[in-house]
Every structure is written in C-alpha cells, then in structure tokens.
N, C-alpha and C positions, 0 to 999 in steps of 0.2 A: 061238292066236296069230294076229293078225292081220297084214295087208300081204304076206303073204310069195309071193301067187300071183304068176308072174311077173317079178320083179323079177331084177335080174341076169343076162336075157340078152344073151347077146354081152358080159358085161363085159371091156372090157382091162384088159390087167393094171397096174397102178400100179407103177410100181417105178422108182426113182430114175435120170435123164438117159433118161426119158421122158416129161416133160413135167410130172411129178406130178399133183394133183390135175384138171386140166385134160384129162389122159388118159381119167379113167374120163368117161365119157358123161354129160352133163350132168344128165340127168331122175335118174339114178341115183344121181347125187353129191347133187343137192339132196331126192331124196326121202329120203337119211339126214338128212342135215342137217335139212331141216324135220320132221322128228322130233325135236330139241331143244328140248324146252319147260321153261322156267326155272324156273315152277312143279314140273315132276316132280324136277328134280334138288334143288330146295331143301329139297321135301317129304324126299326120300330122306336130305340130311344131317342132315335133322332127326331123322329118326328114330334116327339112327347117336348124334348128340349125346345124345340122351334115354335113351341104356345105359351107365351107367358101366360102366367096362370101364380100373381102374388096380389095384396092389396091395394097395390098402385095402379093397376089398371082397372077399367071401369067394369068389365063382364067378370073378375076375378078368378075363380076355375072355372065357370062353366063351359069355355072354349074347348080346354082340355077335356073335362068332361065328354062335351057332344063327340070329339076325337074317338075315347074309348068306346063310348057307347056305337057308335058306325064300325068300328074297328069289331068288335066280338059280334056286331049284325053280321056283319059283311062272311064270319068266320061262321055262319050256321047258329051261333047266340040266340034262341029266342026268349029266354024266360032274364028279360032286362026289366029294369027298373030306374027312374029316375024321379029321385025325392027331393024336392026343391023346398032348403030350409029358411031360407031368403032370399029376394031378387040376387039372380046370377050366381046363387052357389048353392049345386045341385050335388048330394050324391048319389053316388051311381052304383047299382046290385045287381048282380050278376048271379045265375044259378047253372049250373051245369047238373042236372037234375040225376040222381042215383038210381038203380032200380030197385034196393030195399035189401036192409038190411047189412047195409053198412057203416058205418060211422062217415062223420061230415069234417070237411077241413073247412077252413075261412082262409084265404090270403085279404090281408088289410092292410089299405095303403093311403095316404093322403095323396091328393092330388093337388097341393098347393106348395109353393114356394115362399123363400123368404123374394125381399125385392131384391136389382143385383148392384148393392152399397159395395162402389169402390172397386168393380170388376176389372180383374187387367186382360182380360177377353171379351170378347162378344156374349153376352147373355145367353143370346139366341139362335147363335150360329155354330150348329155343334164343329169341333175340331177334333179329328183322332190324330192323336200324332204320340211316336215311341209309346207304344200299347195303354193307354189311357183314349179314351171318349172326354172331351173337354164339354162345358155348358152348364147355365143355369140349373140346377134341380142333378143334374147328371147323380149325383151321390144322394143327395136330399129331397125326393126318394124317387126320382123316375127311372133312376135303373132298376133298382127293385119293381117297379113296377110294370117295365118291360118282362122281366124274366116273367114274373107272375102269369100274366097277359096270354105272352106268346107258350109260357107253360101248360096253359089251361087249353089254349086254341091248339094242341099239337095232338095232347088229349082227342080233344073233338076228332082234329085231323087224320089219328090213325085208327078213330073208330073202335077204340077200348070200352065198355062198357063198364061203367063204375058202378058199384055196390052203392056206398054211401056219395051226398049231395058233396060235388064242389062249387064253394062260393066265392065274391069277389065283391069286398067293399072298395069303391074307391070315395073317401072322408075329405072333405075340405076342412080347412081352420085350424090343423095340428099346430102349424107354427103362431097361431094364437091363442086359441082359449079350445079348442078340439073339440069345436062347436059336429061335428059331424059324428062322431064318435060318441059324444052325447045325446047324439036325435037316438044313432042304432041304440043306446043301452036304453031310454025312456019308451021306443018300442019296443023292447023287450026282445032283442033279436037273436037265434039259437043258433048254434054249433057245437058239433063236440070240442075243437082245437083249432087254435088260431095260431097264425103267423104275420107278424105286422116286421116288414119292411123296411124298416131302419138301418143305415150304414153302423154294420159291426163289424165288418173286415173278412165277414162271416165264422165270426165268432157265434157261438151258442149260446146267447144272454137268458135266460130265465127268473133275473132279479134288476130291480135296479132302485134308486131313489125318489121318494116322493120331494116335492117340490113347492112348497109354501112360501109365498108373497107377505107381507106382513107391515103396516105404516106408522109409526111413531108420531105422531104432534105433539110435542114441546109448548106451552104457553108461557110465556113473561110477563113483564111488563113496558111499554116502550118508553121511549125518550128522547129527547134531543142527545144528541151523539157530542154534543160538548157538556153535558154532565150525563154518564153512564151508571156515576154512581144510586142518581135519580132511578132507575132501572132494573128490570130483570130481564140481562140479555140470553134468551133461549136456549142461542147461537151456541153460547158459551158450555149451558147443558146438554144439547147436542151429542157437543165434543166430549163431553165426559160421560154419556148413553155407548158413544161409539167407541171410547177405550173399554169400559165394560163387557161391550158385543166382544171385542179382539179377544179379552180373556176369556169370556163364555165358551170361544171355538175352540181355544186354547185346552181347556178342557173338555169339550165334547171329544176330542182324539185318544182320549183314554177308553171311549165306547168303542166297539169293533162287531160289524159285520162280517160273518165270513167271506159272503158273496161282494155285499157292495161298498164292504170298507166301514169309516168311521165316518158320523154325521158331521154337518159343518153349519157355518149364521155366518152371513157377510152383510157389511153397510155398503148395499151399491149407492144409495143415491142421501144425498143430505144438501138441503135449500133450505133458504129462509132470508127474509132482508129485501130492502130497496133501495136503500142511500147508506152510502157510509158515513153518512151524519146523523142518521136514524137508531136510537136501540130498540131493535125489529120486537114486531110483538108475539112471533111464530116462527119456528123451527121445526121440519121435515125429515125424517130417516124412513129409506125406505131398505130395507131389512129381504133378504136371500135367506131361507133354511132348507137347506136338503135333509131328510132326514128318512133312517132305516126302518127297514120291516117292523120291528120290535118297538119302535118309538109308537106314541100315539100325537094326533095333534095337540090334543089339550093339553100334552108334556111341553109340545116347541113353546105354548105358549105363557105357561108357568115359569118356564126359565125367564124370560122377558119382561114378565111381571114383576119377577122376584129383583131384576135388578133393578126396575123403575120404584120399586117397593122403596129399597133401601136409599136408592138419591132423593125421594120425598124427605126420609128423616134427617138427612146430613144435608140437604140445600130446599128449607121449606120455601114459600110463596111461586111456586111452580105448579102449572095442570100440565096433565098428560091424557091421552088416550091412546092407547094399542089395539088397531084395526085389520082385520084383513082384506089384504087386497083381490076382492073379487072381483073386480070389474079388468082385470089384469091378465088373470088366470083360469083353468077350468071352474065350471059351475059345479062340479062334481067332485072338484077338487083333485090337485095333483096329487096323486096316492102312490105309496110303496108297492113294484112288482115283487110277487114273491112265492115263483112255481115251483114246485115239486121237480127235482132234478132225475127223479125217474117215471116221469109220467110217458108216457107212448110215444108224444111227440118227439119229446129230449133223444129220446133213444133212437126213433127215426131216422131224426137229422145228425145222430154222431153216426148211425151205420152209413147213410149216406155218404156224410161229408168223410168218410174212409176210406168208400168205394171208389168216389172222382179226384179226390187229393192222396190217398195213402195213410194220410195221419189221422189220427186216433184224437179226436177232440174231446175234452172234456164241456163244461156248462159253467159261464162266467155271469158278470156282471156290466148290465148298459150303462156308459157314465152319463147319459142325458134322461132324458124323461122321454116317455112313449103313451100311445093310448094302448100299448098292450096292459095296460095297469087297471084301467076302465072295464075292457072286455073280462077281464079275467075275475073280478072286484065284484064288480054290479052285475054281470051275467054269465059267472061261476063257467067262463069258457078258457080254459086253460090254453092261455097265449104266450108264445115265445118271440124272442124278439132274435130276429136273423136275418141280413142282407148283404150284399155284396158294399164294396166302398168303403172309405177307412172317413171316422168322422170328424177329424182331425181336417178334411176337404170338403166337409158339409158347411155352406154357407162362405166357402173360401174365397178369395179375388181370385183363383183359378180353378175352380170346383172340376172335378173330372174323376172318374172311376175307372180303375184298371178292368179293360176288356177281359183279360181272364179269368179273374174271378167274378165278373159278371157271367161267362159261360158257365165257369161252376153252380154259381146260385141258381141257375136257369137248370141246370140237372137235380144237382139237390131237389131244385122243387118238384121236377117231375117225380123223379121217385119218392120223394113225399107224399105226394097224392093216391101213386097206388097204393104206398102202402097204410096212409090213413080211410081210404075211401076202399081200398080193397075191389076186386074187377070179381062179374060175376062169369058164369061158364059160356054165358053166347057174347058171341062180338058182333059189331056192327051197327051202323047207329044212325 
C-alpha cells in the first residue's frame, strides 16, 4: 500500500463548530482529495454493474458480494466479515478499525438489484455516454456504492489514521422484504451514524414514509351466473370497499407532514372470480398505505376497519377479514424515518455538500422507503439517507447515473468520514 508514510502528522481533529474541512491542514486535506480519480471510481462501478446480483439468478448477491469482499482484501481490508443469511445471500462487514475515541460512521448499502423488466439497454454492460454511467443497479444503488467503497479504500490509501471505527454493510434483500438489514438489527449491530445509499439526487433526506401492505377478503355467496340474484357477488363489494379507499385518501391529504408531505391508501390489486358464468365466492384487495412519522400503525388500520364497519350495516350477509401482508414486506415492518435535522450528521453533509457544489442544502424528505428507518428505529443509530442518482432512473428501462454527481458523493463521503470519525495526531497505517 502506498502513500501512507507520513501522512497525518499532527492532524486536527475535524469535528463540527471547528471549522470543518478547513481545520484539517491543508496538504493533508488535499492529498486525499487528489486521490480522487474518476477513471478509478467509474472503473469500479463498472465492475459492480457487470454482476448481476437480483432474484432471477441463481447465486442472487453472493457474486457481488465475494467482488466486494476481494476488492477491500486486495485494498489492505482485514477486519471482513461475511454473514450468510441463506444459501447464496451473504452480507458483507467491513471495519476499518479507529484508534479510540472517536465516533463511528456506518456506510449501508444493499447489494441487490431489481431484475432488468423491460431494459432498453444491456443490463450488464455498462455504457458512459454524454455524462451518465448507463446499467443495471447504476442508480439502484451501485453507484452509491462505489463511492462508499472507493471512499473508504482512499482512506486506507492515504494512511489517515481515524479516531472513531469506519464501517461498511453491504445488505442483500432491500428490494424485497430488507431481509439483511433485519439480520444487522436482530444482532444488535452499533454505530453512532449511519448513511444508507439511496438515489436522492443527493439530496439530504432525514425523513421519509413508512410503508404498510394490507389484504382485504370479501366473502359472498356463489352461484350460477345466470341467476345472480341467487348470490352475493363479492366482486361487486370489492368495488364499493375500493370507492371507499378513493375517499379515505381523499382525505388523508388534509393531514400534512412537514418533511414528507401528507399520507396516502391505494387499491393496487383487486381479484376474484373464474368464469363469467360463476357468482365467485371471494374477492381480493390488496391495499398500499404510506403513512407519516406521527401516524401509528394501529391508526392505518382503524380507518380500514371503520369502513368495512359501516358496509357490514348497509350490505349484511358479507364476511371480511383485514390482514397484513407480511409475507410481502419487512419482518420488522416498513416504518417511518424521522431524524433530527440537526444531529451531527445533517450538518456534516450540508457543510460538505457546500464545499464541493457551493450550495447551501437544506434536509428534505426520501419519497420511497429505505432501511435507513430500521437502523435508526431498532438500533437508535441516527441514519441519513444520501446518494448520488435521481430516483426517477432507479429501476428505469435506461437506469444510469450522472458521473458528476457520483464524484461529488464520493467527496461528500470522504469528508464525512473525517469528520464523523475525526483523525488522531499520528498518521500512518
């Protein structure tokens, strides 16, 4: 490993309302930084794009995985881990170990993809063309996860010696049930602050929507379809459950977040029936609730109740049941993020994101769901959600991430790190 003779004597310590970046000594600050070469991080997401790594193949992340894990060997990485939560999908921990007395950062990241439904590109053959990285995962989240990576290895690289621990979960299963992300919080796993990798445009998200699945069974009674009147067709209450739901949303938009807006309840799916000579004896709604910091679950499911309430008295000889869809969703349940907009981090990543863009960012809100909601929930580690990519091209028929604001993210994080981990007075490593 080269550069690391030397480097980091007398560093000061970075740590916010001292100055940030401008504290640590200049030759030191810019000898990481010019270690940032665009060619190496692009090379690196390229390789991450070129492994599929979704549910349609048969090894699912672990390929990727064994990638990372050779990839931070190869960079001087010793203190690796690999937790295998079932055949072929492995997460991978990473410690870049602190000399004390520091505070600890987490980078977290999924390493799985959706499959690629309907690509008008090559999945797996990245493409840069007019300042975009094209591919599979490119936004969803292997960029992110290149900067992270190559952020951490540059660290190593220039023989900075860190105060507090930096880590590195790489989570399988986010775009299903965030079965990885559940193993870290059942182990009990610490940090002071987390940052999970999510295309925000690199946006500051510190909030976002919990996410509730929820199923409807309708019962009737059936019949032959040339007397209906013999019957109680479902179908038909279904259809009147699901104008219900439409005004239910209708006014949930009277409720207001500041951060992540007003809740909402969609009928995505509604089945039932075999023949249409049949009056079917069962009818299906499957029911979407996003809902705010300040909502509780038992609320989503009181509103839901209360309308199936009242169609029992206005249309009797009907059963129902309202179930949630766990086999769908988190075990842990999709939960409300909802960080403190001046905790250490926040303020971090706006001094940052000021330094390498100019602008003055404020702290918004993620419109999809993250396991930074897990971490922060279940293991009280104050997690932000920040990444390069706009998620408008997460999961797109051309999914691809603008190479500049991938460099950005990859600075962000570096000066993230010193200044959550803070560097101690000897260098060298």
């Amino acid at each position: 490993m080269s550069g690391g003779a030397g480097v980091g004597k007398k560093l000061l310590n970075f740590l916010p309302g001292q100055g940030g970046l401008e504290v640590l000594k200049e030759k030191v600050r810019n000898r990481v930084l010019d270690m940032v070469e665009r060619e190496e991080l692009l090379d690196l997401l390229q390789e991450l794009i070129k492994i599929p790594s979704h549910k349609q193949v048969e090894w699912q992340e672990d390929r990727v995985v064994q990638f990372i894990y050779n990839y931070l060997q190869g960079a001087g990485f010793s203190d690796l881990k690999l937790q295998y939560i079932m055949e072929n999908r492995p997460n991978i921990l990473a410690r870049l170990p602190g000399k004390g007395g520091g505070r600890s950062l987490l980078f977290n990241g999924h390493t799985d993809t959706v499959p690629p439904y309907n690509m008008v590109i090559h999945p797996h053959q990245p493409l840069i063309k007019d300042g975009f990285l094209y591919g599979l995962g490119a936004v969803d989240m292997k960029g992110s996860l290149a900067a992270m990576l190559l952020a951490m290895v540059l660290v190593k690289r220039a023989g900075i010696a860190l105060q507090g621990d930096l880590l590195f979960t790489g989570v399988i299963d986010q775009e299903q049930c965030s079965l990885g992300t559940v193993d870290l919080v059942r182990r009990g796993f610490k940090a002071d602050y987390a940052v999970v990798g999510e295309p925000t445009n690199l946006d500051i998200c510190v909030a976002h929507k919990g996410m509730e699945w929820m199923k409807i069974i309708v019962r009737g009674r059936s019949a032959h379809g040339s007397t209906p009147d013999k019957g109680r067709n479902p179908i038909y209450m279904g259809a009147r459950i699901a104008r219900e739901i439409e005004k239910l949303n209708n006014r949930l938009q009277d409720k207001y977040h500041p951060l992540v807006g007003s809740p909402s309840i969609n009928v995505g799916v509604m089945s039932g029936g075999d023949d249409p000579n049949i009056v079917p004896q069962v009818c299906f709604l499957e029911l979407d609730r996003r809902w705010t910091p300040e909502e509780t679950l038992e609320s989503l499911y009181r509103d839901v109740e209360q309308i199936l309430n009242r169609l029992k008295l206005a249309y009797p000889g009907y059963q129902y049941e309202l179930l949630p869809m766990d086999y769908r969703t988190c075990p842990l349940r999709n939960i409300p993020l909802d960080v403190d907009p001046d905790e250490l981090i926040v303020r971090s990543l706006r001094r940052n994101l000021k330094e390498f863009t100019g602008k003055d960012s404020g702290s918004t809100s993620f419109r999809g769901w993250s396991d930074a909601a897990l971490l922060s929930r279940d293991l009280g580690i104050p997690a932000v959600v920040f990444g390069p990519g706009q998620l408008e091209k997460a999961h797109a028929a051309d999914e691809g991430v603008e190479i500049e604001k991938l460099m950005i993210a990859l600075r962000v994080y570096l000066g993230l790190i010193l200044d959550i981990c803070g560097c101690s007075e000897e260098g060298g490593r």
